[in-house]
N, C-alpha and C positions, 0 to 999 in steps of 0.2 A: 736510469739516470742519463741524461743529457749533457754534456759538457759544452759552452761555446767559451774561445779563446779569442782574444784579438788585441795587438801592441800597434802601438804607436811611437813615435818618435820626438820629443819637444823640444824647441830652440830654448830654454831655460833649464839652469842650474839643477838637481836632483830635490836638494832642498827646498826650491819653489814651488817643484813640481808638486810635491809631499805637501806642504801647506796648503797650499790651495786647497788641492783635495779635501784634506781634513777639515774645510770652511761648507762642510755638506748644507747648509742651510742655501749655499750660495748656486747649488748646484739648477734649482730653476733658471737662473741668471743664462746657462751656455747649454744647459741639455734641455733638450726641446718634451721628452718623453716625460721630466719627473717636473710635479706642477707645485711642488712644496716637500720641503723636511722640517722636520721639527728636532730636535737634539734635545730628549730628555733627559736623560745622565749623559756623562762620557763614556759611556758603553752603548747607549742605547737609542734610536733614532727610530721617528714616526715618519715614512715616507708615505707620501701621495704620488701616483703614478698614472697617465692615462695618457689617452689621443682621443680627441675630439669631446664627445660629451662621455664617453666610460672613464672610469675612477675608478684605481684599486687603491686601497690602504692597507699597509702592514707595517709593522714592526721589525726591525732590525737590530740582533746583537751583535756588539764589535766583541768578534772574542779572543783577537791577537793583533795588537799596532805596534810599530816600532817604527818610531822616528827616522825619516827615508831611506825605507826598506819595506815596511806591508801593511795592509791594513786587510785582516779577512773577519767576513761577518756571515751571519747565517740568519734565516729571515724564522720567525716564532709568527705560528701560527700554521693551517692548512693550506687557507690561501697566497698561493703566489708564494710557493716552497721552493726555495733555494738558496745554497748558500756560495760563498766566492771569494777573490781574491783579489789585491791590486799591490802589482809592487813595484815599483823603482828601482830603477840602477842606469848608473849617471854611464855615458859612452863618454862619445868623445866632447873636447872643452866647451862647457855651458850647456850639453845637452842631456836628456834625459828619454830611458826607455820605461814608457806607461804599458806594462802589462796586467790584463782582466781578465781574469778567468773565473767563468758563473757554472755552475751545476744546479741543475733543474732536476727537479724530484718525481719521478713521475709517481700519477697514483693510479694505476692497472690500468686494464685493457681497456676498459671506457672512455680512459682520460682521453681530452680532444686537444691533447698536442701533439701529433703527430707532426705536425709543420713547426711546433714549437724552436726548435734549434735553430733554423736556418732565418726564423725570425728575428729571434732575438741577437744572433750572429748581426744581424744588417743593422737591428737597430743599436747595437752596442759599436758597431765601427762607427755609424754615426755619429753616435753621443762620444765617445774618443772622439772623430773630428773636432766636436766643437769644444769640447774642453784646452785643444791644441791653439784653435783660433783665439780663444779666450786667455788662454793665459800666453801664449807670445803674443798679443794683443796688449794686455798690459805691462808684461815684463816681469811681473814682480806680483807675488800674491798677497791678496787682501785681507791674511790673516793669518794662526796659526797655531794649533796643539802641540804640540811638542810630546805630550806625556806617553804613555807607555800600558801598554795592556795584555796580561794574559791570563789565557783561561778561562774570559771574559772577566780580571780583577783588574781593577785599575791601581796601578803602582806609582807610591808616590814621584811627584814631579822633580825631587833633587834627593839628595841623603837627608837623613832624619838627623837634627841637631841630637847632640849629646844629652841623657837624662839623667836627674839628679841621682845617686845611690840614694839619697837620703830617703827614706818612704815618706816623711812629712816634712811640712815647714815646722822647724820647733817653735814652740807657744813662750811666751811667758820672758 
């Protein structure tokens, strides 16, 4: 297995930083590498990823978020096996530290990553760049989840109002 890590630094709030991110649909918008997401449940996300005319498609499960603090997912399927991590944590006033950390799977001695790490190393500092450009760019994110996941469950968004004891409405 392969690890690549890489932080960045953002002139915005922890909470922005956070939001944004969790606007994954929006992510063709600043990362040059991913050409489309789709957000089928709040757990689960169809990315499209490529350069130039190659296209890989997978699947992604969100299987732990917490409202800024992490989002890690693990990709379902053979292709393009790995799973990661992004978390937040606010430094000094208004800024935020974006760290990513990907583990790549390998599949035995035939597999042709060998150069894998130091690729994706380059291309993940870059797609951080632009996430950086992009949201101190607009100040403020364009959107936002909030809710909460683990285990890959999604837990509801507030407390559960109070339920009746009564087992039925009475009749009559």
């Amino acid at each position: 297995m392969s690890t690549v890590e890489e932080t960045i630094v953002v002139a915005v709030p922890v909470g922005t930083a956070y939001n944004q991110w969790t606007q994954f649909k929006s992510f063709p918008r600043f990362m040059a590498l991913v050409k489309g997401v789709e957000q089928i449940r709040p757990n689960l996300t169809r990315w499209v990823i490529g350069l130039g005319p190659v296209r890989h498609e997978f699947d992604a499960e969100i299987v732990d978020q917490r409202p800024d603090s992490l989002v890690r997912w693990r990709s379902l399927g053979p292709r393009l096996a790995h799973r990661g991590e992004v978390s937040f944590r606010a430094t000094e006033a208004d800024r935020t530290e974006v760290s990513v950390r990907i583990d790549l799977r390998s599949h035995g001695a035939a597999d042709p990553r060998t150069h894998a790490g130091r690729l994706v190393r380059r291309a993940l500092r870059a797609e951080l760049g632009h996430f950086k450009e992009f949201i101190e760019g607009l100040g403020r994110e364009g959107g936002a989840w909030r809710g909460t996941i683990r285990g890959g469950h999604v837990r509801p968004l507030g407390t559960e109002p109070a339920r009746s004891r009564v087992p039925h409405w009475p009749v009559g």
